[in-house]
C-alpha positions in Angstrom: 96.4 93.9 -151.7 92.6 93.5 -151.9 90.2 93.3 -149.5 86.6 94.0 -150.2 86.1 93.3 -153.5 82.0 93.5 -154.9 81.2 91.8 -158.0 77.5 92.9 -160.1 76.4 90.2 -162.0 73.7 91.1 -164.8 70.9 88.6 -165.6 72.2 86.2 -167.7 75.5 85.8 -165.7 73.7 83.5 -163.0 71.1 81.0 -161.8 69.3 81.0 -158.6 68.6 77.3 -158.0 67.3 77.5 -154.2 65.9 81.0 -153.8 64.5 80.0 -150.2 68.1 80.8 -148.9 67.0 83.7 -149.1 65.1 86.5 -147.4 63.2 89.5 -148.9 65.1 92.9 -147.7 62.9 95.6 -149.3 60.1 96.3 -151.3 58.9 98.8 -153.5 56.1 97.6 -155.7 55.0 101.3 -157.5 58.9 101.4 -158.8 59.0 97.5 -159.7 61.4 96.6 -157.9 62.4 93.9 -154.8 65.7 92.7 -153.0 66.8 89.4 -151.8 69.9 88.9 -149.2 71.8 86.0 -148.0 74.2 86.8 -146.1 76.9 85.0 -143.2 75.2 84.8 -139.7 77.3 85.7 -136.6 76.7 81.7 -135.1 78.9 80.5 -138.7 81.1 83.5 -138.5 81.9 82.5 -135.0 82.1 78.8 -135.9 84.7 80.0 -138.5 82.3 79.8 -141.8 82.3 82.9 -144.0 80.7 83.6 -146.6 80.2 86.3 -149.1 77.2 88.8 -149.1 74.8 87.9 -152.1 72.1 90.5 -153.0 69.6 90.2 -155.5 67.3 92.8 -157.1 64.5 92.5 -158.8 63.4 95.4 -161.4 61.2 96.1 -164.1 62.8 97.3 -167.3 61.4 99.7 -170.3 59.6 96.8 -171.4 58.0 95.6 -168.3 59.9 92.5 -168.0 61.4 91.7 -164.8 65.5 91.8 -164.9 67.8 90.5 -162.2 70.8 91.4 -160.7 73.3 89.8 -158.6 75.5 91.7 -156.3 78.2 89.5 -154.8 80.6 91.5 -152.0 83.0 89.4 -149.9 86.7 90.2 -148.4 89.0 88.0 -150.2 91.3 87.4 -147.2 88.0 86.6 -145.2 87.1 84.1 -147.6 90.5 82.2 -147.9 92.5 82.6 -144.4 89.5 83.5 -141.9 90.9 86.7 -141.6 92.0 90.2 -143.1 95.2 90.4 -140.9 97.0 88.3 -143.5 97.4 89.2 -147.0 96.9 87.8 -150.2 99.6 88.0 -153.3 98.9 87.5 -157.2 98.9 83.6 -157.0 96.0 83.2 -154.6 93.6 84.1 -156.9 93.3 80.7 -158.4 92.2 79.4 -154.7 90.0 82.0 -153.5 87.8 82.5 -156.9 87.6 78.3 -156.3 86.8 79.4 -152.7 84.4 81.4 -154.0 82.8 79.2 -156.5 82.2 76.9 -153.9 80.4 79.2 -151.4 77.7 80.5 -154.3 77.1 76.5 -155.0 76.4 76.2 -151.2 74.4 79.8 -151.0 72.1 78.0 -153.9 73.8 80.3 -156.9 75.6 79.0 -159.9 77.8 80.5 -162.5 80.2 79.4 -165.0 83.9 79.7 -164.0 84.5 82.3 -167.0 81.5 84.3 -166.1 83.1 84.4 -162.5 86.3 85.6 -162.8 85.9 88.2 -165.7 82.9 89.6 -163.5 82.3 93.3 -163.7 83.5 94.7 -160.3 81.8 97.6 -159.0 83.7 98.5 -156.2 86.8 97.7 -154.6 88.8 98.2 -151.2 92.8 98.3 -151.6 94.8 98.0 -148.4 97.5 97.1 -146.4 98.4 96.4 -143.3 101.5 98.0 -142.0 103.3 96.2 -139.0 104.9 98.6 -136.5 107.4 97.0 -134.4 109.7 100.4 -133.3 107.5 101.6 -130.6 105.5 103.6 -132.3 101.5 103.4 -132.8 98.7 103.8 -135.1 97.6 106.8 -133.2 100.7 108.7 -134.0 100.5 108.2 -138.0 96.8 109.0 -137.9 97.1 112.0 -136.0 99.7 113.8 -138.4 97.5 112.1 -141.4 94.2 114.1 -139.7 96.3 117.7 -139.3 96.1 118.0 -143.3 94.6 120.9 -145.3 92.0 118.8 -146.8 88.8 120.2 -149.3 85.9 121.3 -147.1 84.2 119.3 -149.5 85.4 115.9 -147.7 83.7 114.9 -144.7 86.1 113.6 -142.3 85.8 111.1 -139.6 87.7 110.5 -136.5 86.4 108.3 -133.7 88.3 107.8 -130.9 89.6 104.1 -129.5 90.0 102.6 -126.4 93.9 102.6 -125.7 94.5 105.8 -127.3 93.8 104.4 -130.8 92.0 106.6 -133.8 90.5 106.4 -136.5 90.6 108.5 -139.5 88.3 108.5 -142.7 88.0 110.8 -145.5 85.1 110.2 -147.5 83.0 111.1 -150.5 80.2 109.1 -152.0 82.9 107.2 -154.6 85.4 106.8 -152.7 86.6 106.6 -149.2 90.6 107.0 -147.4 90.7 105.1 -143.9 93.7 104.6 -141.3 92.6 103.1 -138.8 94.0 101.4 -135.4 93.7 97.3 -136.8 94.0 95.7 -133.2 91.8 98.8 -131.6 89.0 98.1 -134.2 89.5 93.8 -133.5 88.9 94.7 -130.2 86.3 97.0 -130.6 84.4 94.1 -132.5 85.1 91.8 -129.4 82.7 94.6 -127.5 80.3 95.1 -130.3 80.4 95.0 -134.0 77.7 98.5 -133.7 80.7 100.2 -133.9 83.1 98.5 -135.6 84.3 99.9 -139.2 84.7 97.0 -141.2 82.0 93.7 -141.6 81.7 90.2 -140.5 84.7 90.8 -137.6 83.0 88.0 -136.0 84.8 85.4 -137.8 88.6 86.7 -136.8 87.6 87.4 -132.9 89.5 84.7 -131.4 93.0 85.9 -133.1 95.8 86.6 -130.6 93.5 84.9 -127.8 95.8 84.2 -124.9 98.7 85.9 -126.2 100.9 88.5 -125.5 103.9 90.2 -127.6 107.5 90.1 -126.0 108.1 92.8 -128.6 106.4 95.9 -129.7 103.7 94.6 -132.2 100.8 97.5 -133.5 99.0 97.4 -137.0 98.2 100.6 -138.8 95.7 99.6 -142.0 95.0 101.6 -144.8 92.6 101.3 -147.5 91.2 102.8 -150.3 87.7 102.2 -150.9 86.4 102.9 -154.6 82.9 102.7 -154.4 81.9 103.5 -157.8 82.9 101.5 -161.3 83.8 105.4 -162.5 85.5 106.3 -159.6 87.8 103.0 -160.5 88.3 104.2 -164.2 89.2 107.4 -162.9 92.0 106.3 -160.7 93.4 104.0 -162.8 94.1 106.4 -165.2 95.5 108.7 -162.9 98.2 105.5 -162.3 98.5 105.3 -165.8 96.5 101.7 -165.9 94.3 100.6 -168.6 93.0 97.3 -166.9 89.8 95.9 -167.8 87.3 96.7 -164.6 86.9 92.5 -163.9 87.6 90.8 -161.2 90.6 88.7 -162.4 92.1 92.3 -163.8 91.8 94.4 -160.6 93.1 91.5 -158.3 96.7 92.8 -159.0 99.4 94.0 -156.4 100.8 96.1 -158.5 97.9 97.8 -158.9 97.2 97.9 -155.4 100.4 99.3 -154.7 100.2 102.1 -157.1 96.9 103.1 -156.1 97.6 103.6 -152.3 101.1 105.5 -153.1 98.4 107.9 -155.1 96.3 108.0 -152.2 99.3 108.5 -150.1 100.6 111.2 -152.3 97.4 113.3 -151.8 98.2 113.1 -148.2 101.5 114.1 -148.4 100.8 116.9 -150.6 97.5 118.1 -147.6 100.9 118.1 -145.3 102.5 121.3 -145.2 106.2 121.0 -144.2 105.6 123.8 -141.6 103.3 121.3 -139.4 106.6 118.7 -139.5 109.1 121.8 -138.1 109.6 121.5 -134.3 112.1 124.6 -133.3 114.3 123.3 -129.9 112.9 126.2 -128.8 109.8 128.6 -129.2 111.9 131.4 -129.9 114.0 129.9 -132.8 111.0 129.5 -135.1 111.0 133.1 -137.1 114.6 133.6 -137.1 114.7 130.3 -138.9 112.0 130.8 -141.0 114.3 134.2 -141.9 117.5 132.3 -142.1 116.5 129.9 -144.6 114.3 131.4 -146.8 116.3 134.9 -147.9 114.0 135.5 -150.9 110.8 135.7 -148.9 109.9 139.3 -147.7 108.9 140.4 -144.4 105.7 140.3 -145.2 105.5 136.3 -145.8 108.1 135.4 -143.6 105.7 136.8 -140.6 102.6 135.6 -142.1 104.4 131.7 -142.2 105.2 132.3 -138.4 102.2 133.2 -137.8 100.7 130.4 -139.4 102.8 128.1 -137.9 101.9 129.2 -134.6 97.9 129.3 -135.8 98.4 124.9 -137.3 99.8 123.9 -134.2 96.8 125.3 -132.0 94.1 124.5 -134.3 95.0 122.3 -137.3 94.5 122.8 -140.7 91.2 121.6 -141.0 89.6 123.9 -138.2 91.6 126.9 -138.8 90.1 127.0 -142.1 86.2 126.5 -140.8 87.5 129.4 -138.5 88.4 131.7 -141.6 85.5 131.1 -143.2 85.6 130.6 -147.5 85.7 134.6 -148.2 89.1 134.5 -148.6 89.9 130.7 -150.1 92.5 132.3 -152.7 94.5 133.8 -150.0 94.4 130.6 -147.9 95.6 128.1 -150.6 98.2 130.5 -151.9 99.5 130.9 -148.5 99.4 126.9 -148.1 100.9 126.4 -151.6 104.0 129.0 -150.2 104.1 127.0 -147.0 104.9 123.5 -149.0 107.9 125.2 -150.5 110.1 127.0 -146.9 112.9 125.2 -146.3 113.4 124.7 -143.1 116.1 122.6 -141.3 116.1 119.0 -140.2 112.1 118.6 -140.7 111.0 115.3 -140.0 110.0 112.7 -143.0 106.4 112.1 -141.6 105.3 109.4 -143.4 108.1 107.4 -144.2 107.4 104.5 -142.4 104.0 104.1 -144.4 105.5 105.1 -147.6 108.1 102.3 -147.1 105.9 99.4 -146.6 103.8 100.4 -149.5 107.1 100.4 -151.7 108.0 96.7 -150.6 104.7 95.7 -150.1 105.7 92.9 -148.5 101.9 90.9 -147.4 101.9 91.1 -143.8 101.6 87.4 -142.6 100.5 87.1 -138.4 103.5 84.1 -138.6 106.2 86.1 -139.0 105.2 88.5 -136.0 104.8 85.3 -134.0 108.0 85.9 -131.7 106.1 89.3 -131.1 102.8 87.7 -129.9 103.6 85.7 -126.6 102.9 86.7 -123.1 101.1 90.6 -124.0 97.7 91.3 -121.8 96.9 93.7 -124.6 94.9 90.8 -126.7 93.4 89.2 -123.6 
């Protein structure tokens, strides 16, 4: 569902009525401008208060009048259960823009009810949590996700857990992809919230305090971060959605759903199927490359051995810094051929993920509450 959600308020939208609260960020007098942040402090994060994240900037227009704006970014989940574990559905949106509502009165803002939830959004985080309870982990998922043949043009990000856990973050000024370890990254908070990924952890530290899992119990998160109000437009057409950009439009599962299945379709489609292939034996790779793919010639049948053999030692990513971008027409039509060999019994790599974000069922801690007793992992 949502997470981060970050809501721009133009001038006549809001009143300031105690402008005390708070505290001068930056200032640039030649450019006529100044900004204003209130934000949650770890003591009320800790003490279970949160809050959103209120900015205010101060410019001069065209005309030399001053005009304010108010940024207001919170994570919805945050704001109405004290944490981003469990997740929200359609009908909670009555009680958190309430929630909401009521934390602006007590950060000395007010705004009319319509004005709040028809607010312009300007950037948005879709996730989901996925629950794995089979035995496998986060780190699993995120290392296939990482092996892709993704645009040199993304800058990608992988930082390495305690407990074998990983992140992994593609990233662009408008938009961001992250799968990341969700228990790693708690517990990373727990050590310092330098480098934790997401904000105001402080507030969800004490969860699974004392308790252990009789079961298997990992979370792999995924979200989509749209950072941009055209970078929203532009996927929401590419789902086929024509929803206004406002903050009662956009909180919607379905579109939520639709958007990570994109997402997770661009990873699928970064996969070739020759990465998923593991022979029995070293030696059965090119004759079953041969065997099942008559129409190929020689030529290309070698060339997808070879690059088989050239994936597994470097991934995609690295073996294409290694070739260099003389030959990029080459490389993508040999990636294209490699998403069509069939080869036998290849493994469905993602289906797990792509399962839960088909039901998209809102994890709820709970229901995993069998799975939480007696593990030292949470102590």
């Amino acid at each position: 569902m949502i997470d981060t959600i970050k809501l721009m308020l133009g001038r006549n939208m809001f009143l300031v009525n105690n402008l005390g609260l708070f505290q001068k960020e930056r200032q640039n007098a030649s450019r006529g401008y100044f900004t204003l942040v209130q934000n949650p402090t770890k003591t009320e994060l800790k003490n279970g208060i949160y809050k959103p994240r209120l900015t205010i900037t101060n410019r001069f227009n065209y005309s030399g009048r001053q005009e304010a704006t108010l940024s207001i970014e919170f994570s919805a989940s945050k704001l109405l259960y004290g944490n981003n574990f469990d997740e929200l559905k359609d009908e909670n949106f009555q009680h958190v823009a309430e929630l909401l509502h009521i934390k602006l009165k007590e950060m000395g803002v007010s705004i009319f009810w319509e004005l709040l939830i028809n607010a312009p959004v300007s950037a948005i985080h879709y996730s989901k949590n996925i629950p794995l309870t089979d035995g496998t982990t986060p780190y699993h998922y995120i290392k296939k996700i990482s092996e892709g043949n993704y645009k040199l043009s993304l800058q990608t990000d992988k930082a390495n857990y305690r407990n074998n856990g990983q992140l992994f973050k593609l990233h662009v000024n408008s938009w961001e992809l992250a799968f990341y370890d969700k228990l790693n990254e708690l517990n990373l908070a727990r050590i310092s919230e330098k480098n934790s990924i997401e904000n105001d952890n402080a507030i969800q530290l004490d969860l699974f305090k004392d308790k252990t899992m009789r079961k298997p119990f990992e979370v792999l998160r995924m979200e989509a971060r749209l950072n941009t109000r055209a970078k929203i437009k532009q996927v929401l057409q590419e789902i086929g959605r024509t929803d206004e950009l406002t903050f009662k439009s956009l909180f919607n599962s379905q579109i939520s759903q639709a958007v990570l299945l994109h997402f997770l379709d661009t990873i699928e489609k970064a996969r070739p199927v020759l990465l998923d292939y593991k022979p029995k034996q070293s030696t059965s790779l090119l004759p079953d490359i041969i065997v099942n793919n008559p129409s190929l010639s020689p030529k290309k049948q070698i060339m997808l051995y070879g690059l088989k053999q050239a994936m597994d030692m470097y991934g995609m990513r690295e073996l294409r810094i290694m070739l260099g971008k003389k030959e990029n027409r080459e490389w993508y039509r040999l990636v294209e051929e490699s998403k069509q060999i069939v080869l036998p019994k290849t493994q469905d790599t993602f289906r797990t993920i792509r399962n839960h974000l088909t039901s998209f069922e809102p994890l709820k801690l709970l229901d995993f509450q069998d799975e939480m007793i007696n593990n030292d992992k949470y102590n």
